[in-house]
C-alpha positions in Angstrom: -33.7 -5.0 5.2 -31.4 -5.5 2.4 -28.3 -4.8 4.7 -29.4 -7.2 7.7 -30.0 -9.8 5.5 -26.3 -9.6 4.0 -24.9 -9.2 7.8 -26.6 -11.9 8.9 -25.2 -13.8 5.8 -21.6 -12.8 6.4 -22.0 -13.8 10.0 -23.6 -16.8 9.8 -20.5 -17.5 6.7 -17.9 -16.4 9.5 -18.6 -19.6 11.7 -19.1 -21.9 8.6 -16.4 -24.3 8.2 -15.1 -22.8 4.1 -15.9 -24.4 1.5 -14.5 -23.2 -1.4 -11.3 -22.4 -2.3 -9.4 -18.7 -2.3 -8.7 -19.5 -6.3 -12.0 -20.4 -7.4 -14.3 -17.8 -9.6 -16.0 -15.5 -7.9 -19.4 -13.7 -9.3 -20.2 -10.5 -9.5 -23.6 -9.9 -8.0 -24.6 -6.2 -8.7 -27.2 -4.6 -6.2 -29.3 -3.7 -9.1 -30.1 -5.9 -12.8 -29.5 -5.3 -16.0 -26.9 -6.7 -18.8 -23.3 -6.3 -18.7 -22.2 -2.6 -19.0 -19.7 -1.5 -22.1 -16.7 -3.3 -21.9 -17.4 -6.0 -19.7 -17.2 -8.9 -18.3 -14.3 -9.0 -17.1 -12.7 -11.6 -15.1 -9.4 -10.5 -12.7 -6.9 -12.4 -10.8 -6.0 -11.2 -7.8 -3.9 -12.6 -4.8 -5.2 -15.8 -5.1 -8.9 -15.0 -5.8 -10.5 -14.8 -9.3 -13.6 -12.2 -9.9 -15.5 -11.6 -12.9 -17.3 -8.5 -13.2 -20.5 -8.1 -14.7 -20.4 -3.7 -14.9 -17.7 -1.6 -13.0 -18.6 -1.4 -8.8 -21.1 1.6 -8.1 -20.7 1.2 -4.4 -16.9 0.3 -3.4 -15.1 0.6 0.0 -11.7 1.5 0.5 -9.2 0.5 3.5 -5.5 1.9 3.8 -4.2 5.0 2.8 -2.3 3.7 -0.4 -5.7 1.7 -1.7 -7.6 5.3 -1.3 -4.9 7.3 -3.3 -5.1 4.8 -5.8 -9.1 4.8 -6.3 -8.9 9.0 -6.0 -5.8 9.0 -8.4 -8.0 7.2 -10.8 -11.2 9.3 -10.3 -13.4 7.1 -8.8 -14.9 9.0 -5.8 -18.3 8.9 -7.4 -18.4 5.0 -7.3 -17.2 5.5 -3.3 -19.9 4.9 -0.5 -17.3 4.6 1.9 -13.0 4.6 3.4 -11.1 4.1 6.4 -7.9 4.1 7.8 -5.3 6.6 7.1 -1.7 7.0 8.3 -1.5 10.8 6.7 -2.9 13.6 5.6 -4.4 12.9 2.2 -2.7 14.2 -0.6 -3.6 18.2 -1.7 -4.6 17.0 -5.2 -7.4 14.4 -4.0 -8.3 16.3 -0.3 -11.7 17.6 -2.2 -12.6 14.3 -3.5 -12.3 12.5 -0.7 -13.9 15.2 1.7 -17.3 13.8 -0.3 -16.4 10.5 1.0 -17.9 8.9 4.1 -15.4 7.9 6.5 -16.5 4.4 8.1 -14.0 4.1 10.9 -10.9 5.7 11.9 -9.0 2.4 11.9 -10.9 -0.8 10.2 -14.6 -0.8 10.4 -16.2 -4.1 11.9 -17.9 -6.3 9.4 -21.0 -4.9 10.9 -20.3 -1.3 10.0 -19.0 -2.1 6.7 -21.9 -4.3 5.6 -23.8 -1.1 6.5 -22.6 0.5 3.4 -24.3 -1.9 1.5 -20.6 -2.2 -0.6 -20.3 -3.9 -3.5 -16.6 -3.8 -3.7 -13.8 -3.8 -0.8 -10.4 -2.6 -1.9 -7.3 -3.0 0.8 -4.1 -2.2 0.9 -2.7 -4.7 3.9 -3.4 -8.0 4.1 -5.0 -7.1 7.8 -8.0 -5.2 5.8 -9.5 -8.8 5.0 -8.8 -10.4 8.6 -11.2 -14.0 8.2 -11.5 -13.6 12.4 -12.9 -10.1 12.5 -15.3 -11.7 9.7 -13.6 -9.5 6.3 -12.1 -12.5 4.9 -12.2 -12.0 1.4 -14.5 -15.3 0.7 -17.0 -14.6 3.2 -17.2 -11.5 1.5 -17.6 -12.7 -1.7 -20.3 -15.2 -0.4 -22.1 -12.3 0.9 -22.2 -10.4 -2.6 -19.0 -8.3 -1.7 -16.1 -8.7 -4.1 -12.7 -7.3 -3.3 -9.1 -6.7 -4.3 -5.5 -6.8 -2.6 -3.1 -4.5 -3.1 -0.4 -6.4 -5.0 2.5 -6.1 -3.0 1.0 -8.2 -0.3 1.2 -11.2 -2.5 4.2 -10.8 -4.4 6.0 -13.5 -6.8 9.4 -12.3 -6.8 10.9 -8.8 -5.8 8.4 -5.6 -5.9 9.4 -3.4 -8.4 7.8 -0.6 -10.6 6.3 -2.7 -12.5 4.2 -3.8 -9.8 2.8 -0.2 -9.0 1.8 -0.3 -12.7 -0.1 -3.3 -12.4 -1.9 -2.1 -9.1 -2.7 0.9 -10.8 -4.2 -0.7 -14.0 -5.7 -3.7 -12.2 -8.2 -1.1 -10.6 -8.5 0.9 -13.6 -9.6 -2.5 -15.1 -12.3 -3.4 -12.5 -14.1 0.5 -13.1 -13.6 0.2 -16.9 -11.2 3.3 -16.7 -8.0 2.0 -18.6 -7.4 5.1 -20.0 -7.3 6.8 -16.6 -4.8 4.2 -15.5 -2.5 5.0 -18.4 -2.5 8.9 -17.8 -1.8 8.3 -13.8 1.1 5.4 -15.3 2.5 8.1 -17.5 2.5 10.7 -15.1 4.3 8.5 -12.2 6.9 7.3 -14.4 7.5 10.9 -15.4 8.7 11.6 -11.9 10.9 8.4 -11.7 12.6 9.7 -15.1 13.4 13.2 -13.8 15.0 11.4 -10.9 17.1 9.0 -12.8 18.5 12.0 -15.1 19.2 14.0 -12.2 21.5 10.9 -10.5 23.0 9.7 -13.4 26.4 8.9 -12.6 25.9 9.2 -9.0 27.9 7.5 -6.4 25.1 5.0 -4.3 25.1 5.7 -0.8 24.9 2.8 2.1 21.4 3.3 3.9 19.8 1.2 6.2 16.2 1.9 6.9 14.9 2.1 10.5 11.1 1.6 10.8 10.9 0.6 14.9 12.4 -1.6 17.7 14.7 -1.2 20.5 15.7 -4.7 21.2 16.1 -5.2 17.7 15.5 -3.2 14.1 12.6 -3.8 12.2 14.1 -2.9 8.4 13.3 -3.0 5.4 14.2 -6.2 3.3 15.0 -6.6 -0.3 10.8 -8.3 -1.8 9.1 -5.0 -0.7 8.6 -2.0 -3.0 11.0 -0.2 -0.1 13.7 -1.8 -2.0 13.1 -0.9 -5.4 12.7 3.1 -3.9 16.2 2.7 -2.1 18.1 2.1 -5.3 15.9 4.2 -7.6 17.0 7.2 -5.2 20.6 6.4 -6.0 21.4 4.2 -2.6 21.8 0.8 -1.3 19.7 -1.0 1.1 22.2 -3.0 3.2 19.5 -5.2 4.5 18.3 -6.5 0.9 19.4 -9.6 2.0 16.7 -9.9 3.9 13.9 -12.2 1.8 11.0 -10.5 2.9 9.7 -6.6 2.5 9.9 -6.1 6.2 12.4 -8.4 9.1 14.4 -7.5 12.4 18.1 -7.0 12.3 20.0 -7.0 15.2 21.8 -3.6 16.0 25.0 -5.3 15.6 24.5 -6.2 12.3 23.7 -2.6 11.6 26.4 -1.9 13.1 28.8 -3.8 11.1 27.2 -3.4 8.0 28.1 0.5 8.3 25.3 2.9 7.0 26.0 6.3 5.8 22.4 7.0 6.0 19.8 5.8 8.3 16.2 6.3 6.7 13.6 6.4 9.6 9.6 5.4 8.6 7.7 8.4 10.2 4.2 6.9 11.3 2.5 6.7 15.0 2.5 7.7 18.1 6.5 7.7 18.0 8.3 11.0 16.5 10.9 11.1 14.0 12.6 12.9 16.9 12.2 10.4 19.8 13.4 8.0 17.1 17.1 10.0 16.1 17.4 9.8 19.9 17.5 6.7 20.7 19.5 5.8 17.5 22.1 8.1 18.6 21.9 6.9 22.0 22.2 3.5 20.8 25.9 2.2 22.2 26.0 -0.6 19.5 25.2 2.3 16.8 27.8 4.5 18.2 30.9 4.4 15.2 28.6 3.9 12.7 28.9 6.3 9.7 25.6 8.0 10.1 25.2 8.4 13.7 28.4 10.1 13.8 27.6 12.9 11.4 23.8 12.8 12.0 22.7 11.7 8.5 19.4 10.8 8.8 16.7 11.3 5.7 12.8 10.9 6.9 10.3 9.1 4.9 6.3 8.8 6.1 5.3 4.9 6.0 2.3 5.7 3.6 4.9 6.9 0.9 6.8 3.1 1.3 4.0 1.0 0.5 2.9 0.1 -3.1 0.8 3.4 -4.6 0.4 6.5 -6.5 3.1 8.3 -3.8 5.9 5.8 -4.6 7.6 7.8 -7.3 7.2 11.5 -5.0 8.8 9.2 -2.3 11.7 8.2 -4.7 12.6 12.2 -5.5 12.0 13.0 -1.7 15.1 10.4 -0.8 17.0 11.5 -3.8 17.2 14.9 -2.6 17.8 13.9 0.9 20.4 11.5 0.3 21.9 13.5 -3.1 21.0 17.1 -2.3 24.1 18.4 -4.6 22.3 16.9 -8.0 19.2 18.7 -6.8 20.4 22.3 -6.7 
């Protein structure tokens, strides 16, 4: 009864004309009573929306791949009732943990099905995870007892950096009262980024432009997205960081006179990394361009380009791809 009565909340909410704005404070209604646990309050500011927690979230939901790794990297299957929508494989080192997990949906669940889980928490990744017409906006959520967060680097305030993965990390540690979780899983990534940095110190940056889909045009990576901040960690250039976005389309021309000696290609889909080399080397505008004509290519999967725990593995990945000699 509990759950028809919050779905027919969040529906009835989902044709109300809103109300209230995204900044305003947002309570914390638990499922069950009871005073505040140890540590808490406490109030977070996220994307916009403000939420003050009265004990960590017994019952959250995850969405994205890179929102799951986060919660699983911080050791909070236990407070899990439910996840969806993965690009990869999970990571070996949380593959247990979330196999205890129920999976709501392949792709997002419907508000229906994720009311179901009687959550107490949503945590996305993409802005799409909180989509106000398939009724997960993040206020009608909230107005339905569901609070939520939104992985940083969809609401950036300047370039995405490392700094940013820090925050996303700690922000969630925050919420579950796990702080000292967060600084362990900060320590460790950052250990990685180190080794990386000694290995390519003194290295000569390498041109790369990234290619993430298109035919008419190039869909690239830009300089504001954490894509960026990987390029140059990895000891290379992005020649679209121009760009003022984390994602825009480039015409092949422009990739063409900007010269790439590397092309980095997103791996996600239904379209191979294969299919993709093809028609880049097919490509007649591509066809004196550095890295078509000695087939330097270097493969990244999409879920290792978006701000989470597999950002600083995805730098070192690059790095030996791109640097292979400082890796031997």
């Amino acid at each position: 009864m509990r759950t028809k009565r919050r779905l027919s909340l969040l529906l009835a909410l989902s044709l109300a004309v809103p109300v209230a704005g995204c900044g305003s404070p947002t309570p914390n209604r638990p499922a069950s009573g009871g005073s505040a646990a140890a540590g808490f309050p406490v109030t977070v500011s996220n994307c916009g929306v403000t939420t003050t927690y009265q004990r960590p979230p017994q019952r959250a939901v995850s969405l994205n791949q890179h929102a799951t790794e986060v919660m699983l990297a911080l050791g909070l299957e236990k407070s899990m009732v439910g996840t969806g929508y993965l690009d990869d494989a999970i990571l070996p080192d949380y593959r247990a943990a979330y196999g205890r997990i129920k999976v709501l949906s392949k792709e997002y669940p419907s508000a229906e099905v994720l009311l179901e889980a009687e959550p107490d928490f949503v945590y996305g990744g993409f802005a799409t995870t909180f989509d106000e017409k398939e009724g997960r906006g993040r206020e009608n959520l909230a107005k339905a007892g569901v609070n939520t967060r939104l992985n940083v680097e969809e609401c950036p305030t300047g370039p995405v950096t490392m700094a940013a993965m820090d925050e996303e990390v700690r922000g969630v540690a925050k919420i579950f009262g796990v702080q000292d979780r967060a600084e362990a899983q900060v320590k460790k990534l950052h250990g990685t980024l180190d080794a990386v940095e000694a290995k390519l110190t003194g290295v000569e940056p390498v041109k790369l432009f990234v290619y993430d889909s298109g035919d008419k045009t190039a869909f690239t990576a830009g300089g504001k997205g954490i894509g960026n901040e990987m390029i140059k960690r990895a000891g290379g250039v992005n020649l679209f960081a121009d760009v003022d976005k984390a994602f825009g389309d480039v015409s092949f021309e422009q990739v063409a006179e900007r010269a790439p000696e590397v092309i980095v290609i997103y791996e996600y889909g239904d379209q191979p990394v294969e299919e993709k080399k093809r028609f880049l080397l097919a490509n007649p505008a591509l066809k004196d361009v550095p890295a078509i004509r000695n087939k330097r290519f270097a493969v990244l999967p999409l879920s290792s380009t978006v701000l989470g725990v597999r950002v600083p593995s995805a730098v070192e990945s690059l790095a030996r791809q791109i640097h292979p000699d400082r890796f031997r």
